[in-house]
N, C-alpha and C positions, 0 to 999 in steps of 0.2 A: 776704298774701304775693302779689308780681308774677306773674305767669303768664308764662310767655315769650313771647306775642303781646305782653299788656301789657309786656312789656322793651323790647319792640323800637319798640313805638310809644311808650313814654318815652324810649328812649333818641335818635328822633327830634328830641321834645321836649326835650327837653335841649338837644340840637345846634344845634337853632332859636333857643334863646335865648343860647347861646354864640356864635352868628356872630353876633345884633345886639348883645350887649353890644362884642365884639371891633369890632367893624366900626364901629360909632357912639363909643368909646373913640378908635379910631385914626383919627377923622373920615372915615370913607371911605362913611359916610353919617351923614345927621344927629344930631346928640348926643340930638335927643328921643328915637329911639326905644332909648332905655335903659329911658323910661318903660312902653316896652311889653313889654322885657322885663322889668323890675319884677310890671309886671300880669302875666304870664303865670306867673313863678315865683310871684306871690301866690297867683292862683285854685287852683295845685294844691295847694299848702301848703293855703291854708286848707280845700279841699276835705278832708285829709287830719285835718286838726284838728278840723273838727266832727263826724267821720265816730268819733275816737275819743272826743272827750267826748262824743254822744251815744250811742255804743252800746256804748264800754267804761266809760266814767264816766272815764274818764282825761285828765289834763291832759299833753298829750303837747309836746314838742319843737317838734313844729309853731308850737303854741299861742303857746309862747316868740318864735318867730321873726316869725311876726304882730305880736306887741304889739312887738317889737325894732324892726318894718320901720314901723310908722305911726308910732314915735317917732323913728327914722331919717331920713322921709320928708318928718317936721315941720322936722325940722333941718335939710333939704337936702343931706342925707347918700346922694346918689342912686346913685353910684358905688360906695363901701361894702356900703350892701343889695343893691345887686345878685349882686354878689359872692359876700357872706357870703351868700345862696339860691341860686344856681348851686353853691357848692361843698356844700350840705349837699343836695343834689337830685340830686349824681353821689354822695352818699356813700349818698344811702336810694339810688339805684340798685345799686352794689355792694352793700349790705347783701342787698338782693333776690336780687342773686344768690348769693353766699351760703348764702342761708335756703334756697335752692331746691335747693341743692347734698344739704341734708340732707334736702328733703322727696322728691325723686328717691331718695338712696337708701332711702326707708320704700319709695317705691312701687315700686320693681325690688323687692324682697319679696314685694309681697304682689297684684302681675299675674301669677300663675303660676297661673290654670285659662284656657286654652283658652276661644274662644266656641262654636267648633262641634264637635260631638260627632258620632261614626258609629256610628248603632245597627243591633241587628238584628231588622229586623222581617218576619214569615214567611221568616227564612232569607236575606234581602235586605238588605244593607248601605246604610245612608241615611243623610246628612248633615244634622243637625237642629242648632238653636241652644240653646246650653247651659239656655235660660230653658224651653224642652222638655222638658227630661229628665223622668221620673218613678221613682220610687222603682218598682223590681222590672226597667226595663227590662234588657235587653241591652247592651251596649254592647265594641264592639273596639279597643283600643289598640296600636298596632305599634311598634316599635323605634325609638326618636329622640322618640316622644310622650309629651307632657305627659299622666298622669293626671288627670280631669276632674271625678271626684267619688271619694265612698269606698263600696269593696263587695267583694266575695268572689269571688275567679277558679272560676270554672267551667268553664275548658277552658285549656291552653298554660302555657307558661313562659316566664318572663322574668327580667332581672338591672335590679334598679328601684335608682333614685338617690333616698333618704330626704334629703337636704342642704338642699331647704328646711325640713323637720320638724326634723330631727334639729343640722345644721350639719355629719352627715360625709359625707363622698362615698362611703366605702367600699359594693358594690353589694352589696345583696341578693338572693338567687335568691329566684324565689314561684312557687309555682306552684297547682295545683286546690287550693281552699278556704282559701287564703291571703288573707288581709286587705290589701287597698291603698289609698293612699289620694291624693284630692286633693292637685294641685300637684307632686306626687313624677313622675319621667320614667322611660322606658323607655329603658336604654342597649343591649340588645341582648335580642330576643325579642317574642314576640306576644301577645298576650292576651285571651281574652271574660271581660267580668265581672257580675255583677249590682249594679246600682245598688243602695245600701245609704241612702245621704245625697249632699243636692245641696246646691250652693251654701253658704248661713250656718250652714245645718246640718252641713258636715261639719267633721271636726279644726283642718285647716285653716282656714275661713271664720271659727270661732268664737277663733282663734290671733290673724289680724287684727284680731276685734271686739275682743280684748285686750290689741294693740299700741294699737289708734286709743285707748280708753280710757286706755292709761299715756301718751299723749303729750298727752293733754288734762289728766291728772291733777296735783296741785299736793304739791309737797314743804313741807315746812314753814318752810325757808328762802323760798321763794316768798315766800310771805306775810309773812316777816320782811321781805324785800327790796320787797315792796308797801307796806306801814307806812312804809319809810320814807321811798318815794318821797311817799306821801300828804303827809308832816310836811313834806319839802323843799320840795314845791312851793309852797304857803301862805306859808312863811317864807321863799323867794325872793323872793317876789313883794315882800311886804312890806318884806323889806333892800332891795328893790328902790329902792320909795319913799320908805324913809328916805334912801339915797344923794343921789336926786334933788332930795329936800327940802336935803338939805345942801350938792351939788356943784354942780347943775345942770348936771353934763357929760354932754352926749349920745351921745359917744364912750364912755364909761366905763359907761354903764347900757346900750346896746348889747352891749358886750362882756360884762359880767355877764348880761345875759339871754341871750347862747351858753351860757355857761358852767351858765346855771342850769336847762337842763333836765335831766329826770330821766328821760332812756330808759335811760341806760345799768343802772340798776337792774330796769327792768323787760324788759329784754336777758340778763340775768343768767344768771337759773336755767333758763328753756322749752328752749333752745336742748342748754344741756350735757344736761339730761333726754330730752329726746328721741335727741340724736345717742349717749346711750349705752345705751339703750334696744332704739335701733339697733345698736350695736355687738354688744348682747348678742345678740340674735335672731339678727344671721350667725356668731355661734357656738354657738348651738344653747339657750341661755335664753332663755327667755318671761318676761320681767319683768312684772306688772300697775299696776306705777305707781313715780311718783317719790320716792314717800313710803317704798317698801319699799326703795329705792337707800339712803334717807338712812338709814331704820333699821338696814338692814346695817351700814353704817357704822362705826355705834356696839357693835355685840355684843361682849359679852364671852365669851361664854357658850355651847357648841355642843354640841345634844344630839340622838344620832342613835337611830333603831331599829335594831333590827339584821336583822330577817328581811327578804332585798329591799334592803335600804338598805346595809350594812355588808358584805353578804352578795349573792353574786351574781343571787337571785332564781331561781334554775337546780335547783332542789331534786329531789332523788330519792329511793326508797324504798328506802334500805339494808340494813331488816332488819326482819321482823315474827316478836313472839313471843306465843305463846297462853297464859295464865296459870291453863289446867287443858284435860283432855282431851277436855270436854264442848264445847269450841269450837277448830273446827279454823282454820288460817292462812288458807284461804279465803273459811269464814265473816265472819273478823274481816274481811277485805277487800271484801269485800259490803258490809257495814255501811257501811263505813268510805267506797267509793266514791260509797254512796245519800246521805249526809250531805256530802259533799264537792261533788256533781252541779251544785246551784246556786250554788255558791260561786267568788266571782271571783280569791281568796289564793293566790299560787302552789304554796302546799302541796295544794291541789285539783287542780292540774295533775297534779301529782309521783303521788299515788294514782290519779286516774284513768289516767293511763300506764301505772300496773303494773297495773290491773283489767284494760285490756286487753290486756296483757299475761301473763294465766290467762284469758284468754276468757272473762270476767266477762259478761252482761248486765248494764248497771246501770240500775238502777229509779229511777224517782222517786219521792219520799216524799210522803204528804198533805199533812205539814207540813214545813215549815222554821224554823229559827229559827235567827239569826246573832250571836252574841256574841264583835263586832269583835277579833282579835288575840288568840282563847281559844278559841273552841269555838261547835261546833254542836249544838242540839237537833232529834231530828226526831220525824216519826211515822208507821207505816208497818204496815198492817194491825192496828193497835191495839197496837203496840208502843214503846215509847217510846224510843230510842235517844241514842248520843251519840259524838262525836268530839271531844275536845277535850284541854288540857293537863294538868297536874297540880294547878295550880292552880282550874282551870274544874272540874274532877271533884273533887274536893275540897270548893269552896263551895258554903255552906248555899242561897245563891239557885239553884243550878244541879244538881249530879250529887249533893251531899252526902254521898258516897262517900270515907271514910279508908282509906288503903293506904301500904304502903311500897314502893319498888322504888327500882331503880338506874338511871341517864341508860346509854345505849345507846353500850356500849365505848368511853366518855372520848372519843368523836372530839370536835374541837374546835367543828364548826359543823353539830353532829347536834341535829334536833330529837323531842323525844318526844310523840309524841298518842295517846292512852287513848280506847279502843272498847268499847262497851258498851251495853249493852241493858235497860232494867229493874230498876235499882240493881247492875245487875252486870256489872263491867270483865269481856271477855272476852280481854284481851292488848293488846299495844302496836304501836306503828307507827315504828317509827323513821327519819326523816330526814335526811339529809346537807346540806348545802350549804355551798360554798367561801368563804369569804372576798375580796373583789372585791379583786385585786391592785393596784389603785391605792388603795386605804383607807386602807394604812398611810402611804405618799408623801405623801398630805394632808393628815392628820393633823401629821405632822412639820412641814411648811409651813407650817402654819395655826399651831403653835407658836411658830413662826419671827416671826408677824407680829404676836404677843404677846396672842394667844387663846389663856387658860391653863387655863381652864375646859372639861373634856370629859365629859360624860356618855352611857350609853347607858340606855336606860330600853326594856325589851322585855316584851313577854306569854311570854315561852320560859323557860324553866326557868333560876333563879339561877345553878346551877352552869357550865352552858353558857356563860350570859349573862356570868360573869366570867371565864372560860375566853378570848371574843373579846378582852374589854376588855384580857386580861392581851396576850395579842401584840398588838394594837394600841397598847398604852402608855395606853392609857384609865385612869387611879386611879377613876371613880365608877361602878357599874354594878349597877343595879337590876334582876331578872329578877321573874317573876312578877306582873307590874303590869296592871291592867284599865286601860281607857280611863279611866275617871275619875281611877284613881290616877296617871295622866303626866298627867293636866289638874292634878291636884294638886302633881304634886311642880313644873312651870313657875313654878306660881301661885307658891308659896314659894320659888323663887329669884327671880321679878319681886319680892317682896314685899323680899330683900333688898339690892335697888337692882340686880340684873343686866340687861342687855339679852341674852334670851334666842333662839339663833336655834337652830330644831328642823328635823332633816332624816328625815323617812319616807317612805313610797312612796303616796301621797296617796290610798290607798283605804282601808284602815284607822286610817292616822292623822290623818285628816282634823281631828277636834277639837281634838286638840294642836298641828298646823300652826297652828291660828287663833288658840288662845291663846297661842301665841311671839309675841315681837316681828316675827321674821319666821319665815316659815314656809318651807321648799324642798322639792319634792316631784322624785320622782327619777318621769319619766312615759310611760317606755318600757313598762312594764307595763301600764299603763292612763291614756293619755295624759288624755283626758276628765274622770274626775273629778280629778286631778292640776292640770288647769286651774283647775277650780272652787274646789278644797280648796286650793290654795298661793297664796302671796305672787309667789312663783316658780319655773318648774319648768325643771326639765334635762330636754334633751327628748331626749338621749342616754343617761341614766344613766350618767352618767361623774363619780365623782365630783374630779375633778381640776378641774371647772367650776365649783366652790366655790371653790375660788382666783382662778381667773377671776371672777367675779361680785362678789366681794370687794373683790378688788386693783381692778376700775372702780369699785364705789361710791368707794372711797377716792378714787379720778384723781377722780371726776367730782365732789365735792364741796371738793377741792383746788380743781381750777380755777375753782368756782364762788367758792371766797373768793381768788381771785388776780384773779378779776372785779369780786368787789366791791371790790377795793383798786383798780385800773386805771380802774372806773368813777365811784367817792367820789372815794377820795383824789386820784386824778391830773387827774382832770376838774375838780369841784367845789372842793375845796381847794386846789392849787398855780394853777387857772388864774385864779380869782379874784386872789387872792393878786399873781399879774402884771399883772392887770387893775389892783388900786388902785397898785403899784408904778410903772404907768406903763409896762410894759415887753412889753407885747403889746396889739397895733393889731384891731379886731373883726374886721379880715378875718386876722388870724394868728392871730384864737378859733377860727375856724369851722373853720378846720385842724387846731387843735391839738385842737377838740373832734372829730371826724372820725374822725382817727384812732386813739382808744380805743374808741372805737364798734366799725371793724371789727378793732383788736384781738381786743375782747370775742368778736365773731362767731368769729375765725378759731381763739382760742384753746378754743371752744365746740367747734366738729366736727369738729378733731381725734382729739377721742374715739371716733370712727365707725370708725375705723383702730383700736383700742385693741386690743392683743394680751399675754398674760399669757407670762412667762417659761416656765411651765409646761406 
């Protein structure tokens, strides 16, 4: 792509060659140096031509125009070439710019850290260069400034703007031992924080490494649209020489060799990939590649979790009961917060809140043990303990403990987790959490756009688990399921031809995101692994941005077959077609090829604007 130094000194060049061809056309100097502007639009062309056959393996446009201008040049077609390479030399010009248009907006993205930093050292405020920093320092942020890295406030308060993370401007208050992070600003207030992560290491940096990778990454149409640039060029070349064996017009093999390059194919797909890539990211999706656009696309099939996913992640301790009088409610909550201590599931949140809310101490255990979306095992002065579901305390691999009991007063989005010690349940834990008031909205939407297939598949108790699905209008919902068993039940609906897309909160349902066709992890809760584990992640937890993500893949593969009709059919096949007719001249190719070119481009980053009714 041109840089805009290199624009400006092309676009010089250009100009240079336009006043000698003008100038020596309208005899106001001499007609030779047409020849030099010839040479001149050569040398760059060709420079450009062997630049892509040897380092992309590509037989580009250029290449075309070469062998067009020394078969031009044999015929004393001097007038013509000149022409037909002055106007395809202001169209790679516009094209450049263009391209540039979309590679500026990637990069207003992802220039938001700051170079210099003010840290605090012995108490003294100092101005150091971000490549400085070190994990543990100090460092102070004031009101209108950029955050610089990501760490924990340690003193002051402020109202910070998430909207490069996230896409919403709405501000956040933070204050001591609140989490901030790079690139996010300070709209009013102070801040000291401890450096936590610098640079590629924090949310952000590692957000970027995951744009640059989806804008280099290749959709599978790509490589359709490579194929067949491959096969056209060969078989141009060759109708080429058949023509010439039969016509011997040098006008007409001219004009077929405009006609017969194949950028417009490989113009195609990069462009709309990228520019919606882009689109997504200013609305707060992380997409990691073009390949996961295209599979959207196709889904039929939409299967979500429900704790955190369906459910607002916001959990609290409703109600705990003892199941004899040998263990009282704050024993059970001991337990219950020492199994919970190392645990990242928002239900650890919810218990720890109320430990400290009975002025709990809570311990940590010898051991741990994490059984993803079920339960925990621990160990803890030689005691064996557990926190987990009905299902996790029940199985033979885990509590092997049989009981009966009842879900905790029919609320609709209450969870039950079973505390116990030693083969023996000391009482229960009961959970709340709401239902995310946009769930139902998008669901209904997502109906609308003839995604008929809805499942929810959760580790939370059956009855709960159909309790949501029923107000949500969900018909399939499976509770009681380990990680393998939702790796399983995918497998079996990929198995019956579905394109399967699964939405969890990318800490727990990490193996299921990967085995769906695509995967979306909702990554407000834990942006990080959210990154790692998904296809692509919402970096607001809004689920209404499944519709958004959706409705672009659809534009963006719409436009890419509206490209390839603009750049096949309208180029290749109608111009020819005029060509052997007789009825377009090689300097009315190089126009008419031109302008589908920046067609192609303009109808490509459109998509950068792309906004969902929703």
């Amino acid at each position: 792509m041109i840089k805009i130094k290199e624009q400006i000194l092309f676009l010089v060049y250009i100009s240079l060659i336009a006043l000698l061809l003008t100038f020596s056309l309208l005899n106001i100097i001499s007609y030779s140096y047409i020849y030099l502007a010839i040479f001149l639009e050569i040398i760059y062309i060709s420079m450009v031509a062997i630049k892509e056959l040897y380092h992309n393996k590509v037989i580009s446009t250029e290449l075309f125009l070469i062998i067009a201008s020394i078969i031009g040049i044999t015929g004393h077609e001097y007038k013509t070439i000149s022409i037909i390479l002055l106007i395809m030399l202001i169209a790679k010009l516009v094209e450049s710019i263009i391209e540039m248009k979309t590679e500026d907006a990637i990069e207003s993205l992802v220039k938001l850290t700051p170079k210099e930093v003010t840290v605090l050292i012995d108490s003294k405020e100092k101005i150091i260069n971000i490549n400085e920093v070190l994990q543990g320092m100090v460092i102070t942020v004031k009101s209108g400034g950029l955050i610089p890295v990501d760490g924990i406030i340690i003193d002051g308060i402020a109202q910070i703007n998430e909207a490069a993370l996230t896409g919403e401007s709405t501000l956040k208050d933070k204050s001591k031992n609140d989490k901030v992070y790079a690139s996010t600003f300070i709209e009013n207030g102070n801040i000291k924080l401890k450096v936590e992560k610098v640079g590629t290491d924090t949310l952000f940096g590692k957000i970027k490494e995951k744009i640059e990778i989806a804008q280099e990454s290749k959709a599978k149409i790509s490589t359709i649209t490579n194929k067949i640039a491959s096969i056209v060029v060969p078989a141009m070349l060759i109708f080429v020489i058949i023509v010439w064996l039969f016509t011997r017009d040098i006008k007409l093999i001219i004009t077929i060799l405009v006609f017969g390059s194949p950028i417009e194919l490989t113009l195609i797909t990069p462009l709309a990939i990228i520019s919606a890539v882009t689109a997504a990211f200013r609305n707060g999706v992380l997409i990691k590649g073009g390949i996961f656009l295209e599979e959207l696309a196709k889904i039929d099939t939409i299967i979500f979790d429900k704790t955190g996913t369906l459910t607002l992640g916001q959990p609290e301790v409703s109600d705990i009961h003892s199941f004899s009088d040998k263990h009282t409610v704050k024993e059970i909550l001991e337990v219950a917060s020492m199994a919970e201590k190392l645990s990242s599931h928002p239900i650890s949140k919810a218990v720890l809140k109320e430990a400290e809310a009975w002025n709990i101490e809570v311990l940590s255990p010898d051991k741990f043990e994490l059984v993803s979306g079920h339960g925990i095992n621990i160990n803890h002065n030689n005691r064996n303990c557990f926190i987990g579901n009905k299902h996790f305390v029940e199985s033979p691999e885990y509590g092997n403990i049989k009981f009966e009991d009842k879900v905790c007063q029919n609320h609709l989005s209450t969870t039950v987790f079973y505390v116990g010690c030693d083969n023996n349940i000391y009482g229960k834990i009961c959970i709340s959490d709401k239902i995310r008031p946009e769930a139902k909205y998008t669901i209904e939407q997502l109906k609308k756009l003839n995604i008929l297939n809805f499942y929810i598949i959760s580790g939370d108790n059956q009855e709960i688990t159909k309790q949501v699905a029923q107000e949500l209008k969900i018909d399939n919902a499976f509770g009681d399921m380990f990680p393998d068993q939702k790796i399983e039940k995918i497998k079996q609906l990929q198995q019956k031809g579905h394109k399967v897309l699964m939405v969890g909160d990318g800490i727990n349902d990490a193996p299921s995101l990967k085995q769906a066709n695509v995967g979306i992890a909702l990554g407000q809760m834990a942006m990080e692994p959210a990154i790692e584990a998904a296809d692509i992640v919402l970096m607001n937890n809004d689920l209404t941005k499944i519709l958004f993500i959706y409705k672009l893949s659809k534009q963006t593969f719409r436009i890419i077959k509206q490209n390839l009709f603009i750049g096949f059919a309208l180029v290749h096949i109608i111009g020819i077609i005029l060509a052997f007719c007789k009825l377009i001249s090689p300097i009315q190719a190089a126009l008419f090829h031109a302008v589908p070119d920046l067609a192609i481009l303009i109808n490509s980053i459109r998509l950068i604007n792309f906004k969902c009714d929703s």
